[in-house]
C-alpha positions as CSV (number, residue, x, y, z in Angstrom):
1,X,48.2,80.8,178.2
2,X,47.7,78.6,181.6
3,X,47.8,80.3,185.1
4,X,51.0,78.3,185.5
5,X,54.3,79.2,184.1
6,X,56.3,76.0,183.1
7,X,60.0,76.9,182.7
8,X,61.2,74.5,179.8
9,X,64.5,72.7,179.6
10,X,66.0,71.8,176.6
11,X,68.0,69.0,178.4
12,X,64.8,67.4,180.2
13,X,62.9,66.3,176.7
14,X,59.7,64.6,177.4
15,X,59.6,60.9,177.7
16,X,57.3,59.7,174.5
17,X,55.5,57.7,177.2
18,X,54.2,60.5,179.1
19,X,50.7,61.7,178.7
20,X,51.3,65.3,177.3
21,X,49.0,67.1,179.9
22,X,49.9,65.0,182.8
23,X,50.2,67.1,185.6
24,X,49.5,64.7,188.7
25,X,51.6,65.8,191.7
26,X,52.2,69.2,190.6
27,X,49.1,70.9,190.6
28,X,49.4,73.2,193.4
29,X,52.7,75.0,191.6
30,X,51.8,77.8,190.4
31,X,53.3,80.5,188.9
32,X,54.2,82.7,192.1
33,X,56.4,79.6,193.5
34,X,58.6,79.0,190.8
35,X,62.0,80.6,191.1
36,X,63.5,82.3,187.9
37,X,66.1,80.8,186.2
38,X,69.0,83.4,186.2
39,X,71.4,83.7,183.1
40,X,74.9,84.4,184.6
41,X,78.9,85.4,183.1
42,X,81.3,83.5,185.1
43,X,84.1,85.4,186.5
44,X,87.4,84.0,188.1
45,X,85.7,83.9,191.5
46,X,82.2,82.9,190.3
47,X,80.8,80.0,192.6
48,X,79.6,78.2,189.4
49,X,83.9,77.8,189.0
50,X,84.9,77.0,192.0
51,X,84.8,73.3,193.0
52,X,84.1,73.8,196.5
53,X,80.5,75.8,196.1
54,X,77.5,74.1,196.1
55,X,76.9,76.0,192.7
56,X,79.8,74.7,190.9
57,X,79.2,73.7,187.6
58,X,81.3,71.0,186.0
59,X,83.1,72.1,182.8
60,X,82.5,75.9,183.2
61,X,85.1,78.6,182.3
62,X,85.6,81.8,183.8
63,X,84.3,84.4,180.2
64,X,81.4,81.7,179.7
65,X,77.4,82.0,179.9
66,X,75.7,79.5,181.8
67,X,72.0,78.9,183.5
68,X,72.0,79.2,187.4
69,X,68.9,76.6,187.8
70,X,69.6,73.9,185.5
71,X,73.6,74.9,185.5
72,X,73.3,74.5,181.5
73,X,76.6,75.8,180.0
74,X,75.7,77.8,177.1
75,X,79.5,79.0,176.5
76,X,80.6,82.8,175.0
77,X,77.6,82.3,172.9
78,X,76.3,83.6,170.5
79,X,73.0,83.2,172.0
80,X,69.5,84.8,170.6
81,X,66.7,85.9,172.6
82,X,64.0,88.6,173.0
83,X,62.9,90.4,175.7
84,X,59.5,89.4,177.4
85,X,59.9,92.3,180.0
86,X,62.0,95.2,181.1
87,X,61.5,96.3,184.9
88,X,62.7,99.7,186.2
89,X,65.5,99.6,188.2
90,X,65.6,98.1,191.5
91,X,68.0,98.0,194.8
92,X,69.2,95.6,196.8
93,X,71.2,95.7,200.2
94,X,73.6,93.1,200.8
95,X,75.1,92.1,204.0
96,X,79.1,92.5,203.4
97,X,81.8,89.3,202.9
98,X,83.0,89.6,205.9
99,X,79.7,90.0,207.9
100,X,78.7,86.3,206.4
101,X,77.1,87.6,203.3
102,X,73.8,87.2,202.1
103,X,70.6,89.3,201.3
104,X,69.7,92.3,203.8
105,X,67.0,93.9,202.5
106,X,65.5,93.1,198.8
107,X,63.7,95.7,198.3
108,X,64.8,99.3,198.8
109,X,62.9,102.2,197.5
110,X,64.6,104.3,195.0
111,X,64.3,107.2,197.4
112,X,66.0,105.6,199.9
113,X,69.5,107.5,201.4
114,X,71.2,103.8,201.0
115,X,70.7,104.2,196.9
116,X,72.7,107.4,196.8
117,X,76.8,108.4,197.0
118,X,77.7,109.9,200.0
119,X,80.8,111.1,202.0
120,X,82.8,110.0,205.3
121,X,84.0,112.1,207.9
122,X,87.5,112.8,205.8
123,X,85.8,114.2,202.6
124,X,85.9,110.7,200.9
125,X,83.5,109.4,198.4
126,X,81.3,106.3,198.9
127,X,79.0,104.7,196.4
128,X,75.6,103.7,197.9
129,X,75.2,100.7,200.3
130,X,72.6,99.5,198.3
131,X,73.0,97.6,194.9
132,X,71.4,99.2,191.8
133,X,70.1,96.3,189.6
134,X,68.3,96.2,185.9
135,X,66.3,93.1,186.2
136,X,64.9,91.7,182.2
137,X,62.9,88.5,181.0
138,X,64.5,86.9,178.1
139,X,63.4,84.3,176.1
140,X,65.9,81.9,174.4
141,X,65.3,81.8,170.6
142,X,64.6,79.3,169.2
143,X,64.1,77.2,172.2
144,X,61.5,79.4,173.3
145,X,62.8,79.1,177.4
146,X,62.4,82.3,179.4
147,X,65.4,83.6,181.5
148,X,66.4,86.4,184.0
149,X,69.2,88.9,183.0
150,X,69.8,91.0,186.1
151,X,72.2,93.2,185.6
152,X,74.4,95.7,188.2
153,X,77.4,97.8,188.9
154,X,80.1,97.0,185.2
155,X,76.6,95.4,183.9
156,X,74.4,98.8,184.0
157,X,76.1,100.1,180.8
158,X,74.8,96.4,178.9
159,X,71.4,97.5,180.2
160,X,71.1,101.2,179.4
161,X,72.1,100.0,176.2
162,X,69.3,97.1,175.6
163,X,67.3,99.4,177.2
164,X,68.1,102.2,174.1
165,X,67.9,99.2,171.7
166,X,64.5,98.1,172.7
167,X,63.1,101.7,172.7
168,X,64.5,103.1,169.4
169,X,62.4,100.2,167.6
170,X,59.3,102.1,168.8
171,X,57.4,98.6,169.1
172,X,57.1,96.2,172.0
173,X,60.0,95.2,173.6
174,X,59.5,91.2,172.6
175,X,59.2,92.6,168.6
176,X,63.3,92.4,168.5
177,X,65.6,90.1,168.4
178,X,69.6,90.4,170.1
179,X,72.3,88.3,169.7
180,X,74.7,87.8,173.1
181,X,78.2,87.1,172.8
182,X,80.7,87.8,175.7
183,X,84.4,89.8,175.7
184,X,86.6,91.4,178.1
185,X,86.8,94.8,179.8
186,X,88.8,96.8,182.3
187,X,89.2,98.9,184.8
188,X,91.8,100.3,187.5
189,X,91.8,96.6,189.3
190,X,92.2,94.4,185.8
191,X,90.1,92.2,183.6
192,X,86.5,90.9,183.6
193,X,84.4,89.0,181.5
194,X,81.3,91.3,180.5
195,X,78.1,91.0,178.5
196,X,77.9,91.6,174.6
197,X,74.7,92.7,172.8
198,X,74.0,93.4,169.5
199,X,70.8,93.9,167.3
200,X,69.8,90.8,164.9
201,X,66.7,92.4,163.5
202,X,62.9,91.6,164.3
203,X,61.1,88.3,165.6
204,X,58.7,86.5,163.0
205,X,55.3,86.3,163.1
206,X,54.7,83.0,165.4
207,X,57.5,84.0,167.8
208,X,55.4,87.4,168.2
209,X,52.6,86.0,168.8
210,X,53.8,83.5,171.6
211,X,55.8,86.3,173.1
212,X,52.3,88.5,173.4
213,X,51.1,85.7,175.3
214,X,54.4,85.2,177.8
215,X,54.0,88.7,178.0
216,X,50.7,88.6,179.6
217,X,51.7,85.9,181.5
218,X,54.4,87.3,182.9
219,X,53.3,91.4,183.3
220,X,51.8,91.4,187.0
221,X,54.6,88.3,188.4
222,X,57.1,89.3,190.9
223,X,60.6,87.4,190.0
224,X,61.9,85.6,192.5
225,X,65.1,85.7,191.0
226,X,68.7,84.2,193.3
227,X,70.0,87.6,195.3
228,X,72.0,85.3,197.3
229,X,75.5,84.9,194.9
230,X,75.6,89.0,194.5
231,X,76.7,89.4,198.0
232,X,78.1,93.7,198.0
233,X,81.0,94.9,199.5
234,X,81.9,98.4,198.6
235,X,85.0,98.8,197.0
236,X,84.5,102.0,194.6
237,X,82.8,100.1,191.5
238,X,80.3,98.1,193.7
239,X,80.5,94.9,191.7
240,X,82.0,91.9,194.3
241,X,81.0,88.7,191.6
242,X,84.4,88.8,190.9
243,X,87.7,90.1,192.2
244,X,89.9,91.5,188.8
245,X,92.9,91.6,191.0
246,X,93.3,87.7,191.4
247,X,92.6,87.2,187.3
């Protein structure tokens, strides 16, 4: 497989009167200056939903999967993929709402104080200032596109369990395939839309094949993957995409 990473879209099919390997303007991309296409779950205060943001996306619904880079709407599913790679968990710290938002620091080491609980002067229990995340490569089936899954905070149960899934098989993690549908869940402050994953049983022989390549491709690349939308304020679940009180 090339040096470079091209990041298909099934909405942009190739003119017929394009030359299929011309490349003219783009040949200093490569592979480390491509940003990752994100697979997101709107929730009721989503950017992608609201009309005012930048990243509003016409037509989406708060419950509904959709592509952050080419702001494809891929509804509740069900959508198929494998998994190219699954990185160990990684944290992030966020610079609060009310401080403007936006990225602090991107990459905090695991054994970093900010990672763990701690306690205020009154006894009171805080969860860490610093965002856990699971961070996977999928790749869309049949399409063949890859995709970033990060998961955190009501999302680290969906990824403890893909992570389970992938190692029970006792083969590489792009030999299965998973089906993702979306539902509801709970908690003390209301309803959310959350991730759904089930097992749909191994990949064929071709798609293998392909996916041992992408795999390769893919191993030693840092994702540059959008921080910028999972801005954290702590609130006692540390998830802030959404706020279940106004649902």
């Amino acid at each position: 497989m090339s040096e470079e990473i091209v990041v298909a879209n099934a909405e942009l099919a190739r003119p017929t009167f394009l030359p299929e390997h011309d490349l003219r303007g783009t040949e200093h991309i490569t592979k480390d200056d491509l940003q990752m296409p994100k697979l997101g779950l709107a929730q009721a205060l989503s950017p992608q939903v609201q009309k005012s943001e930048p990243q509003y996306i016409q037509g989406l619904q708060v419950g509904e999967l959709f592509n952050n880079l080419t702001k494809h709407n891929y509804g509740e599913g069900p959508l198929e993929f494998t998994i190219i790679r699954a990185d160990p968990p990684r944290y992030v710290e966020f610079i609060p709402r009310t401080e403007g938002g936006g990225v602090k620091d991107i990459n905090v080491p695991a054994s970093d104080p900010r990672t763990k609980f701690r306690t205020d002067d009154s006894g009171k229990t805080l969860p860490p200032v610093a965002t856990k995340f699971y961070d996977f490569v999928l790749l869309m089936l049949p399409t063949k596109e890859p995709i970033a899954l990060s998961l955190k905070s009501t999302g680290l149960k969906v990824a403890r369990q893909l992570n389970a899934l992938m190692k029970l098989r006792n083969a590489p993690s792009f030999a299965g395939k998973y089906v993702m549908t979306t539902g509801t869940s709970k908690n003390a402050k209301g309803v959310f839309a959350v991730y759904q994953i089930q097992n749909a049983g191994w990949v064929d022989e071709d798609t293998f094949k392909f996916c041992s390549q992408m795999y390769e491709a893919f191993k030693d690349k840092t994702l540059i993957i959008d921080r910028e939308t999972d801005i954290h304020v702590p609130d006692g679940d540390g998830d802030t995409d959404f706020d279940t009180t106004k649902m």
